[in-house]
N, C-alpha and C positions, 0 to 999 in steps of 0.2 A: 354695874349690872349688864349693861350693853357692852364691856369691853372684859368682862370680866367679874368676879365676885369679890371689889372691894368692901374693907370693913365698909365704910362709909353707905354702900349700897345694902350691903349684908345686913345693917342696920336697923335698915327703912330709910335710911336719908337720899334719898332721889329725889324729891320734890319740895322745893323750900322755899319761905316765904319771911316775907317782914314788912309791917306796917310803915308808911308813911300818913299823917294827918296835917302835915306841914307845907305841900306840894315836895317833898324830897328833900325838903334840906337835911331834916333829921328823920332816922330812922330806926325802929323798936328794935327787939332781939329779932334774929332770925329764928324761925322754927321750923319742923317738919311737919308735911301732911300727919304720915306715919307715926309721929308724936302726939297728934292727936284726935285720927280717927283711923279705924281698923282699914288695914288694905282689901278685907272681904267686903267693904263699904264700896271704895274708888281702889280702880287699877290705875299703877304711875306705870305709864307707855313714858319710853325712853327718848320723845321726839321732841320736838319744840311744841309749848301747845299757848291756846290763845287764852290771854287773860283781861278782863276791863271792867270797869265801873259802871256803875249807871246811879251818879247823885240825887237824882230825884225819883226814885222809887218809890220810895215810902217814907211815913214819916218819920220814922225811928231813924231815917239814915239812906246813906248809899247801901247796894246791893252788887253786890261782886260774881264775876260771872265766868265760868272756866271750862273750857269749852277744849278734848281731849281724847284721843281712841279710849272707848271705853271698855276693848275686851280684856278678859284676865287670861288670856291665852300668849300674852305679847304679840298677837301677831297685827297691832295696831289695826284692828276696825270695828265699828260700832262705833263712829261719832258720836259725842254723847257731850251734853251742860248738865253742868252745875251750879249751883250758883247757893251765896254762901251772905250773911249780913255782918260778920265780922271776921273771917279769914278761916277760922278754928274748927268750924264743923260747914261740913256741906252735904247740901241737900239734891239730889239728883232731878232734874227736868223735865229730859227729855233724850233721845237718841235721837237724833237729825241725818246718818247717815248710816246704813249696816255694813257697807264691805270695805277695801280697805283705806283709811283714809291716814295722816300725818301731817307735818307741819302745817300751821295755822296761824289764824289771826281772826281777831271780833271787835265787834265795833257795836254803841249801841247809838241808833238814829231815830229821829223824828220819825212816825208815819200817823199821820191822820186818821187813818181804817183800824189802826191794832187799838186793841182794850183800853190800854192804858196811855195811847198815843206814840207809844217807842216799839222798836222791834232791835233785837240782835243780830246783825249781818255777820257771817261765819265764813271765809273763805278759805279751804282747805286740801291741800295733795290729796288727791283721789288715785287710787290705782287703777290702772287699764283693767276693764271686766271682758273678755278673758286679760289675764297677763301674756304680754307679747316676751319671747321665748327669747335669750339672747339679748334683752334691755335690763339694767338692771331696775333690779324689784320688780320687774313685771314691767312698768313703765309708768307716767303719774301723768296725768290730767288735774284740772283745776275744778273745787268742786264749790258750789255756794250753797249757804243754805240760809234761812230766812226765818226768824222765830217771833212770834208774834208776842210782846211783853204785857 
């Protein structure tokens, strides 16, 4: 999709996932978001985006957390979580960030003051607001954001 209209994108298959329960040794099928919830649900932005657990959630289980530009415009902004209890269907959270943001990373940590005692730490390419003229993309700064769990 980013380099062109392969089948593979043409598809729906940009965003693909596969269980592990074993820490990695073995791992399930691989499957597509797009296989099994609508793209008018979650936009797949073509960037790296951040992925991670958090085991003690609740008690059904871990709570899976994905964290992603959330515009369907492709133009990668609307920061935006997800977070999902078994890979297959995801639930929308929150928008953490409106303009434009791209690769990422999350992490879920202890905090004492949040709800639940954990927060989601989100650190992620923010684009220069205005874009500087002559850099490409405009230019990126580093952006964090802080989700209280």
């Amino acid at each position: 999709c980013h380099y062109g209209p392969s089948p593979a994108c043409l598809a729906g298959k940009k965003r693909g996932f596969a269980r592990s329960d074993d820490g990695g040794l073995t791992w399930s099928e691989l499957w597509y978001v797009g296989d099994r919830q609508s793209f008018r649900e979650i936009p797949l932005a073509v960037c790296d985006q951040a992925i991670c657990s958090d085991p003690t959630a609740n008690d059904a289980g871990a709570m899976i957390y994905w964290a992603h530009p959330g515009s369907f415009s492709g133009d990668r902004s609307n920061y935006t979580v997800h977070r999902s209890k078994d890979g297959a269907s995801w639930q929308f959270v929150n928008r953490v960030y409106s303009g434009g943001a791209g690769y990422s990373d999350a992490l879920v940590v202890p905090d004492p003051q949040a709800p639940s005692g954990r927060v989601l730490l989100m650190v992620f390419q923010k684009t220069f607001t205005p874009p500087v003229p002559g850099i490409e993309g405009g230019g990126y700064d580093v952006g964090l954001a802080r989700l209280p769990l």
